[in-house]
VMD Tcl script that builds the backbone (N, CA, C; Angstrom):
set m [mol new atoms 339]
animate dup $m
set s [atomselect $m all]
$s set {name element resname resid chain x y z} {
  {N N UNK 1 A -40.201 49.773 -6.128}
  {CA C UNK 1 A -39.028 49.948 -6.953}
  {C C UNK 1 A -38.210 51.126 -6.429}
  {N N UNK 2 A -37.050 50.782 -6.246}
  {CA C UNK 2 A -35.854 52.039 -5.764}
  {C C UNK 2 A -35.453 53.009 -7.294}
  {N N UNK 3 A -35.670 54.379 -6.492}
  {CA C UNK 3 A -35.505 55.259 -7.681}
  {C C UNK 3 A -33.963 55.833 -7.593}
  {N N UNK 4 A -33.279 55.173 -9.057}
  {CA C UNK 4 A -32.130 55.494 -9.202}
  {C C UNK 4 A -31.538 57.640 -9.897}
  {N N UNK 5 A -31.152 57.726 -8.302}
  {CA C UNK 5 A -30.361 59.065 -8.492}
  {C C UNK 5 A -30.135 59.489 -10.161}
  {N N UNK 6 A -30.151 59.192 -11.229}
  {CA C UNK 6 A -29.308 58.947 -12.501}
  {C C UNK 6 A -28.610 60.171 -12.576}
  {N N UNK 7 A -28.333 61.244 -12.286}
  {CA C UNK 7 A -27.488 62.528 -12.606}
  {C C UNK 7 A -26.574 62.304 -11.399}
  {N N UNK 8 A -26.755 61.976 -10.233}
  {CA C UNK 8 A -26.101 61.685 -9.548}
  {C C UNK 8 A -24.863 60.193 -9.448}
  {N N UNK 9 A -25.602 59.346 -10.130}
  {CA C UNK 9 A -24.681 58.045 -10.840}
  {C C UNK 9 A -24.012 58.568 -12.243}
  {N N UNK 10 A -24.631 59.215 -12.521}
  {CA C UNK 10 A -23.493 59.438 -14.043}
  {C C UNK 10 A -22.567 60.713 -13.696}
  {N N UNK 11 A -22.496 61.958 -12.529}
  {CA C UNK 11 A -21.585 62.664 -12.447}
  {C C UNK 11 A -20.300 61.531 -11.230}
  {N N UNK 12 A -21.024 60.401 -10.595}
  {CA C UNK 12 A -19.930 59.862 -9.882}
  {C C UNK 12 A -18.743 59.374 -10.680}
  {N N UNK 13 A -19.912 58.709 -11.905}
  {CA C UNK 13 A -19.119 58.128 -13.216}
  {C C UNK 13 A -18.204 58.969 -13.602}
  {N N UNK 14 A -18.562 59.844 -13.874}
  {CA C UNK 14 A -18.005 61.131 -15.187}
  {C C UNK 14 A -16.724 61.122 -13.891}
  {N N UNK 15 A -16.650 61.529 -12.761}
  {CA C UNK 15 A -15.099 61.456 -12.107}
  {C C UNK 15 A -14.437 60.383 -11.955}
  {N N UNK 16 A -15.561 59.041 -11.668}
  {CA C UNK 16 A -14.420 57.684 -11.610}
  {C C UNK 16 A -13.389 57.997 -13.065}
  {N N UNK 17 A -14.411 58.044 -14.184}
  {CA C UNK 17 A -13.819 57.332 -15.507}
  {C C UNK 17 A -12.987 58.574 -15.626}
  {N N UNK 18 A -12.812 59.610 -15.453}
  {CA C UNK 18 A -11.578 60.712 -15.629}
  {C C UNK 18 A -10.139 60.768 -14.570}
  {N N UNK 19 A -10.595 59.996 -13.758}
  {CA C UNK 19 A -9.795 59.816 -12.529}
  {C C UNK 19 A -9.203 58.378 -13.209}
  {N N UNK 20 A -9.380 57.471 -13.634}
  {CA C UNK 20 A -9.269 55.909 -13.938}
  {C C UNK 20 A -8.429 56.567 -14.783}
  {N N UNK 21 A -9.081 57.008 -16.113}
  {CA C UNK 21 A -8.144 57.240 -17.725}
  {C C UNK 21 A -7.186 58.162 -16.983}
  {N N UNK 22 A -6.772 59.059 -16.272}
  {CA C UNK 22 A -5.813 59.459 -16.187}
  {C C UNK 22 A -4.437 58.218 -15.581}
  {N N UNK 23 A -5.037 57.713 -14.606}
  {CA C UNK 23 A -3.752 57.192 -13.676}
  {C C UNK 23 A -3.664 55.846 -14.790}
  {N N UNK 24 A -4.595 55.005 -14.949}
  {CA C UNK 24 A -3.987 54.549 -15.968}
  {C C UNK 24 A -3.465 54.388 -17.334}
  {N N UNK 25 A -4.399 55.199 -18.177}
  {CA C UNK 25 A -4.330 55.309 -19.454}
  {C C UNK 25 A -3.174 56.395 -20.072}
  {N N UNK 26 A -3.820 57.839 -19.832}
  {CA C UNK 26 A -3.137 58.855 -20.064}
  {C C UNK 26 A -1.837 59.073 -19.403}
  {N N UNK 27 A -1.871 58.979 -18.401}
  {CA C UNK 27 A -0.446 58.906 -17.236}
  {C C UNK 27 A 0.235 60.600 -17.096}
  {N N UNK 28 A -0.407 61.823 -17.575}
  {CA C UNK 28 A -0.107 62.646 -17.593}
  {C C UNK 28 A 0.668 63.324 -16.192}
  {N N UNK 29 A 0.256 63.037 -14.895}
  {CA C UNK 29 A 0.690 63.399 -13.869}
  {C C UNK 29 A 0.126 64.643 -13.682}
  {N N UNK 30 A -0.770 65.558 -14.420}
  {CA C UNK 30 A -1.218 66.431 -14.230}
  {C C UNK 30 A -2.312 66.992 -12.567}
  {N N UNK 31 A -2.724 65.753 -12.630}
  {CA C UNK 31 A -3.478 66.364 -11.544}
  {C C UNK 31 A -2.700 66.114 -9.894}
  {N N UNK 32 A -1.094 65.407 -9.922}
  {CA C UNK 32 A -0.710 65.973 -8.724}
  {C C UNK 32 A 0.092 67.073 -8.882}
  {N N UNK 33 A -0.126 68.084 -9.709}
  {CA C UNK 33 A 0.478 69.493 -9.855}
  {C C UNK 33 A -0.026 70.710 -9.141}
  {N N UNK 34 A 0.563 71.262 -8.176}
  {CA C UNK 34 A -0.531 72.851 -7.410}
  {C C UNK 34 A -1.172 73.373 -8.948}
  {N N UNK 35 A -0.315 73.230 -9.739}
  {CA C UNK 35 A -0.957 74.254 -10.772}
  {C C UNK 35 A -2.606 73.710 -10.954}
  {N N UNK 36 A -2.707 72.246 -11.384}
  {CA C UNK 36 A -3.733 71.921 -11.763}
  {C C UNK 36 A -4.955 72.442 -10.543}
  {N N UNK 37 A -4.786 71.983 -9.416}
  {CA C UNK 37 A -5.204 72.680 -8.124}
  {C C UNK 37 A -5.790 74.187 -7.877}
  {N N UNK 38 A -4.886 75.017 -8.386}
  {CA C UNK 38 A -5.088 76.467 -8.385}
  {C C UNK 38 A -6.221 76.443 -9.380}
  {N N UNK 39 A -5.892 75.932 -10.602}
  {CA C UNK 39 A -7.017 75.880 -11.841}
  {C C UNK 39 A -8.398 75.374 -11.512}
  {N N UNK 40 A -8.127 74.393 -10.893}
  {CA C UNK 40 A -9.551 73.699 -10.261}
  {C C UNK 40 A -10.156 74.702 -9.089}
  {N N UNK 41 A -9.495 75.362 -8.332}
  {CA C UNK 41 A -9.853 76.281 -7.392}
  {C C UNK 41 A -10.643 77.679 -7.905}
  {N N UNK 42 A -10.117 78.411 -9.077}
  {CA C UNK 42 A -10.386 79.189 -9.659}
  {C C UNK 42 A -11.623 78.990 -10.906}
  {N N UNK 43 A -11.983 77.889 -11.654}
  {CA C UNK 43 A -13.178 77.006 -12.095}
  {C C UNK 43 A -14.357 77.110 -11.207}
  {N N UNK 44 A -14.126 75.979 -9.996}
  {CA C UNK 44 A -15.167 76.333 -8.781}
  {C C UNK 44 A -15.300 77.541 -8.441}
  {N N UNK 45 A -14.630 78.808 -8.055}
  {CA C UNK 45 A -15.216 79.967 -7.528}
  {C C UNK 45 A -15.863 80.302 -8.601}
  {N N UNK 46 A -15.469 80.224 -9.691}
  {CA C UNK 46 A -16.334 81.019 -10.984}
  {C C UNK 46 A -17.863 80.454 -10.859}
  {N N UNK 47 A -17.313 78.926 -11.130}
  {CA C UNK 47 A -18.921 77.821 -11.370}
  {C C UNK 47 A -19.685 77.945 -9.817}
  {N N UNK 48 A -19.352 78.525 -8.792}
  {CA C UNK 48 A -19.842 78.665 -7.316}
  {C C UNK 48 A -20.997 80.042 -7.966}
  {N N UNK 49 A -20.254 80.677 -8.502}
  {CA C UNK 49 A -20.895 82.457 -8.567}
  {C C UNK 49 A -22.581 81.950 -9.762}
  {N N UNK 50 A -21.632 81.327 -10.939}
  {CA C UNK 50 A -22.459 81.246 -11.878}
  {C C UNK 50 A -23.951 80.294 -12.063}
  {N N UNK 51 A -23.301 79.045 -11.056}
  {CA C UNK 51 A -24.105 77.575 -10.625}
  {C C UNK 51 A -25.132 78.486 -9.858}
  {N N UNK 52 A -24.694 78.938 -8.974}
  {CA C UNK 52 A -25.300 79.396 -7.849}
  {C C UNK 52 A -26.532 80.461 -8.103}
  {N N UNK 53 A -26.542 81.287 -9.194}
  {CA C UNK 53 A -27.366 82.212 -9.868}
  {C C UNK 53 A -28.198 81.209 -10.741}
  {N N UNK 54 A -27.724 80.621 -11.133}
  {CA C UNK 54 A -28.969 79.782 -11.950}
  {C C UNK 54 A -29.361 78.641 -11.486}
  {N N UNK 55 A -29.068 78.397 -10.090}
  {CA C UNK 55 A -30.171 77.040 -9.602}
  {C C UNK 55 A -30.302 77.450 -8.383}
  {N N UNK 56 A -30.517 78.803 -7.676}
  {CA C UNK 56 A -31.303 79.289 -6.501}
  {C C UNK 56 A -32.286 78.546 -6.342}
  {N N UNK 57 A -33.378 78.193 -5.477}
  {CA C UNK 57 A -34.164 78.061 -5.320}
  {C C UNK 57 A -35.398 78.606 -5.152}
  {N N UNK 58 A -35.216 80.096 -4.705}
  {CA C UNK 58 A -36.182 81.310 -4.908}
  {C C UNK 58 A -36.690 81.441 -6.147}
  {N N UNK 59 A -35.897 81.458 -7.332}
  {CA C UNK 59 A -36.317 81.737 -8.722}
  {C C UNK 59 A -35.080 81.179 -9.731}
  {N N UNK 60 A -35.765 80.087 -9.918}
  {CA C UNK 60 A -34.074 79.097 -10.567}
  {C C UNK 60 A -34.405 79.262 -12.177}
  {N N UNK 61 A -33.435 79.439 -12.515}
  {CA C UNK 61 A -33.738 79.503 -13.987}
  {C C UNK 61 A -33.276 78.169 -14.787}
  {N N UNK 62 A -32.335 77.232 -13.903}
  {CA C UNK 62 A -32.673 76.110 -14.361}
  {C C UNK 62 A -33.023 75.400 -13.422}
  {N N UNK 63 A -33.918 74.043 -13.407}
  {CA C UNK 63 A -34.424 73.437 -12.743}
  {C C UNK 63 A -34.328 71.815 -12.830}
  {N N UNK 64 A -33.953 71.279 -11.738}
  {CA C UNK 64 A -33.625 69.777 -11.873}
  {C C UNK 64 A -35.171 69.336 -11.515}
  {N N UNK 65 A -35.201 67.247 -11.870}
  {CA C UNK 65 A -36.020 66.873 -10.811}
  {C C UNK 65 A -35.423 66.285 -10.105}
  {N N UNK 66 A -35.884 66.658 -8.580}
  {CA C UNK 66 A -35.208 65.946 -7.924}
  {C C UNK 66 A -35.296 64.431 -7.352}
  {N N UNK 67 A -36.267 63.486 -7.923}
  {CA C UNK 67 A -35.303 61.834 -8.100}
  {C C UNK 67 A -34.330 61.809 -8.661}
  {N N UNK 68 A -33.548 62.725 -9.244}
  {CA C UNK 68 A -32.130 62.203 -10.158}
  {C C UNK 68 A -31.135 62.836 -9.396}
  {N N UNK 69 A -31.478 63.768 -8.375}
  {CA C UNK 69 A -29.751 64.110 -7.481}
  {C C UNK 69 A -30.220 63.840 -5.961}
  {N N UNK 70 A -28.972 64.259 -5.128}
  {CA C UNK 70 A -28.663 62.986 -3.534}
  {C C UNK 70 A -29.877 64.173 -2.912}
  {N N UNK 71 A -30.476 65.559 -3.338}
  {CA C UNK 71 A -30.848 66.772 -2.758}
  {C C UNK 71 A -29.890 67.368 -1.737}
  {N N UNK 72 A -28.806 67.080 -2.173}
  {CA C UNK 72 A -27.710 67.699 -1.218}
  {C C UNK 72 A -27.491 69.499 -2.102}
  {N N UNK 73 A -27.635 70.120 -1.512}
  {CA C UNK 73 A -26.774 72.007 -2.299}
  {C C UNK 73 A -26.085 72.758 -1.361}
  {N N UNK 74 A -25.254 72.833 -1.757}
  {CA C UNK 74 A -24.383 73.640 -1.232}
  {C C UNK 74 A -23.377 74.299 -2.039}
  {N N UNK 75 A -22.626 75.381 -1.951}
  {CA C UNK 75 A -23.782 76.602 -1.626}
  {C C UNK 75 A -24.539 77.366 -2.466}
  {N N UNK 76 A -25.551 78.419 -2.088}
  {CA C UNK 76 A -26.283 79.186 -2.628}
  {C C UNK 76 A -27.386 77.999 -3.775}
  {N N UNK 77 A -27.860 76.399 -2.713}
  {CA C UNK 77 A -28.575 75.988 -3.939}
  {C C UNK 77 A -28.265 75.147 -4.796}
  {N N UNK 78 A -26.859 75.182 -4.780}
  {CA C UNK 78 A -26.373 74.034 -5.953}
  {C C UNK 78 A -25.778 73.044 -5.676}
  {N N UNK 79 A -26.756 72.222 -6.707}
  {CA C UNK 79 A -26.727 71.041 -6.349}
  {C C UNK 79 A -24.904 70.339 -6.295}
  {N N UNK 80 A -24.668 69.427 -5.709}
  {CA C UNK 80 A -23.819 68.857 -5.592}
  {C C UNK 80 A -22.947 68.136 -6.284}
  {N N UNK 81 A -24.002 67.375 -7.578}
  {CA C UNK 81 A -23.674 66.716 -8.635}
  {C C UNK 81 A -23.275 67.628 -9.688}
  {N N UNK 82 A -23.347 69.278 -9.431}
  {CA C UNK 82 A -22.859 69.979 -10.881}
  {C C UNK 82 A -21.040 70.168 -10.433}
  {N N UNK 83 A -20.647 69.913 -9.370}
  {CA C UNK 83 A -19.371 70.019 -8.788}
  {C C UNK 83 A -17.969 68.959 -9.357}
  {N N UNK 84 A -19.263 67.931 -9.561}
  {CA C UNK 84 A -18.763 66.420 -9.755}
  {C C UNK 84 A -18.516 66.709 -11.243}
  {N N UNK 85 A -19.512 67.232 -12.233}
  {CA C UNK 85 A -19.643 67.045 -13.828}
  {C C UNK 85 A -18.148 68.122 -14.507}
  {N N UNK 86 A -18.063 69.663 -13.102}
  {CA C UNK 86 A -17.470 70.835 -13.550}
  {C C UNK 86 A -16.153 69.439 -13.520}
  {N N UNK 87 A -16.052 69.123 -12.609}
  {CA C UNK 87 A -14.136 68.775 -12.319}
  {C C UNK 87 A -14.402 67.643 -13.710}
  {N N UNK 88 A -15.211 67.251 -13.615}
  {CA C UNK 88 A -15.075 66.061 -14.731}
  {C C UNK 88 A -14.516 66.625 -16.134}
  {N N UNK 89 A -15.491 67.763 -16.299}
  {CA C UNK 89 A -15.253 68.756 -17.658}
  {C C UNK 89 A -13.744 68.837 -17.308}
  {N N UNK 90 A -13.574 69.748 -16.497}
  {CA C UNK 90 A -12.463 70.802 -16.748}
  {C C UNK 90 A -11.008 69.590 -16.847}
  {N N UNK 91 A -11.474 68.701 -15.860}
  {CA C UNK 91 A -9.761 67.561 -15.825}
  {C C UNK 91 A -9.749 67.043 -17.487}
  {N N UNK 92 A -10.606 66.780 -17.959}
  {CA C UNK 92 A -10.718 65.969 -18.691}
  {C C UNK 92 A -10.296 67.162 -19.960}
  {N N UNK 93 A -10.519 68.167 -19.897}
  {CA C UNK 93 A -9.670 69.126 -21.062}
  {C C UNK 93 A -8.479 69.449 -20.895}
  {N N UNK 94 A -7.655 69.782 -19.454}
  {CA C UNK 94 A -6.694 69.780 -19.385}
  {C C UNK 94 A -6.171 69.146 -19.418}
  {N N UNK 95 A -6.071 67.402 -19.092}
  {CA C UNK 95 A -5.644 66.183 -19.323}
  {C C UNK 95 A -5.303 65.735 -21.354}
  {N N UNK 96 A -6.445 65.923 -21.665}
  {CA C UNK 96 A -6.198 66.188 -23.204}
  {C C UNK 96 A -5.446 67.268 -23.434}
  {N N UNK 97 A -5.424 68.342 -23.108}
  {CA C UNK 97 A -4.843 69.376 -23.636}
  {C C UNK 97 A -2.955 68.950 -23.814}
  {N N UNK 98 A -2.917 68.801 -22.364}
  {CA C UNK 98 A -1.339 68.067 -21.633}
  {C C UNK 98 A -0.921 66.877 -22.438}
  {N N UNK 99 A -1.795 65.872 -22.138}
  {CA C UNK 99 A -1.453 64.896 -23.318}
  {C C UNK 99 A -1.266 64.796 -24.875}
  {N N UNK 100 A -2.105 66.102 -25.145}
  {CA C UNK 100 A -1.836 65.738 -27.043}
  {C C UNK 100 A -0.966 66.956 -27.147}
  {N N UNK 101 A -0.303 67.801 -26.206}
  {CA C UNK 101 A 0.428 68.920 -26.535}
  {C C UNK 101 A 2.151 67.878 -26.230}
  {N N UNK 102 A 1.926 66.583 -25.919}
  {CA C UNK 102 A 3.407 65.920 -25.279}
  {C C UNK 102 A 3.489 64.962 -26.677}
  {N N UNK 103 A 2.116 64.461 -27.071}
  {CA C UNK 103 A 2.278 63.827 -28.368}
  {C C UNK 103 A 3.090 64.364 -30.175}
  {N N UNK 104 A 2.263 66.228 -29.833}
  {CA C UNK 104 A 2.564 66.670 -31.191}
  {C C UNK 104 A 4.204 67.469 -30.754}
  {N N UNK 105 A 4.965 67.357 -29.405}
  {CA C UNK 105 A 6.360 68.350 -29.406}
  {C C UNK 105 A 7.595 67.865 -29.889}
  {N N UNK 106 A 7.867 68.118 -30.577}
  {CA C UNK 106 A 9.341 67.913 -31.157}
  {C C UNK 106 A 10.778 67.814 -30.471}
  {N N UNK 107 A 11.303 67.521 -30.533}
  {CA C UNK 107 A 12.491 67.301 -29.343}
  {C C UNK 107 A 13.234 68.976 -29.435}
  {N N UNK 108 A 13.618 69.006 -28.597}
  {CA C UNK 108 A 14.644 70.499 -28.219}
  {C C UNK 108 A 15.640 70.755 -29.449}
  {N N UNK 109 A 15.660 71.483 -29.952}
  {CA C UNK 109 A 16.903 71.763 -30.901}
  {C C UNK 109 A 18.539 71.465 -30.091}
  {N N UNK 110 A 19.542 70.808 -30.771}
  {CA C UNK 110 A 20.421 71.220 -29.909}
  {C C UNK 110 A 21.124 72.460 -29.948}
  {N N UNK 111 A 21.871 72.517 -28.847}
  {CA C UNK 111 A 22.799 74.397 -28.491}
  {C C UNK 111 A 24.092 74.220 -29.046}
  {N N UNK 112 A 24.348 74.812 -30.060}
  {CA C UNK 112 A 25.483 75.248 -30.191}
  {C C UNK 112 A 26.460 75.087 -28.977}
  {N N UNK 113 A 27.873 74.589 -29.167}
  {CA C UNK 113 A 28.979 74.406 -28.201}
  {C C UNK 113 A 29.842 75.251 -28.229}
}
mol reanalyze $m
mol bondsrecalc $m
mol representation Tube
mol addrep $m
């Protein structure tokens, strides 16, 4: 019997289905923005520092098994699939955030002539 990755199939998931609901569902356009980019850049260095301290391999304070990820880490140890789950998190709040902040705005007042 082939042993299925499962943390590794459900963080591929967790980006298909945030990548899918955006372009089709939500339609926010958010993620071809530098801004969103910079945000995602600045997430990873944080989750690089923080991932990286708690799944060393010398003395990990959390610990996977590994049939459920590809055993790919990089760097400092971490695993690959927490890279996949962070962007999943983080798009998927800013995508909501963007979208229900366009749902609840009121139109512009008009300007005086």
């Amino acid at each position: 019997m082939v042993e299925v990755p499962e943390y590794t199939v459900l963080a591929v998931a967790s980006v298909l289905g945030v990548l899918l609901a955006e372009r089709f569902w939500w339609r926010t356009g958010l993620l071809r923005t530098a801004q969103f980019w910079v945000a995602m850049g600045i997430v990873f260095f944080f989750q690089t520092l923080v991932d990286g301290w708690l799944t060393k391999l010398r003395a990990p304070i959390v610990i996977y098994n590994p049939a459920h990820l590809t055993g790919i880490r990089v760097p400092f140890d971490i695993p690959v699939e927490d890279y996949a789950f962070g962007f999943s998190m983080v798009s998927l709040t800013l995508v909501a955030w963007v979208r229900l902040g366009r749902r609840h705005e009121s139109p512009a007042p008009e300007r005086p002539r």
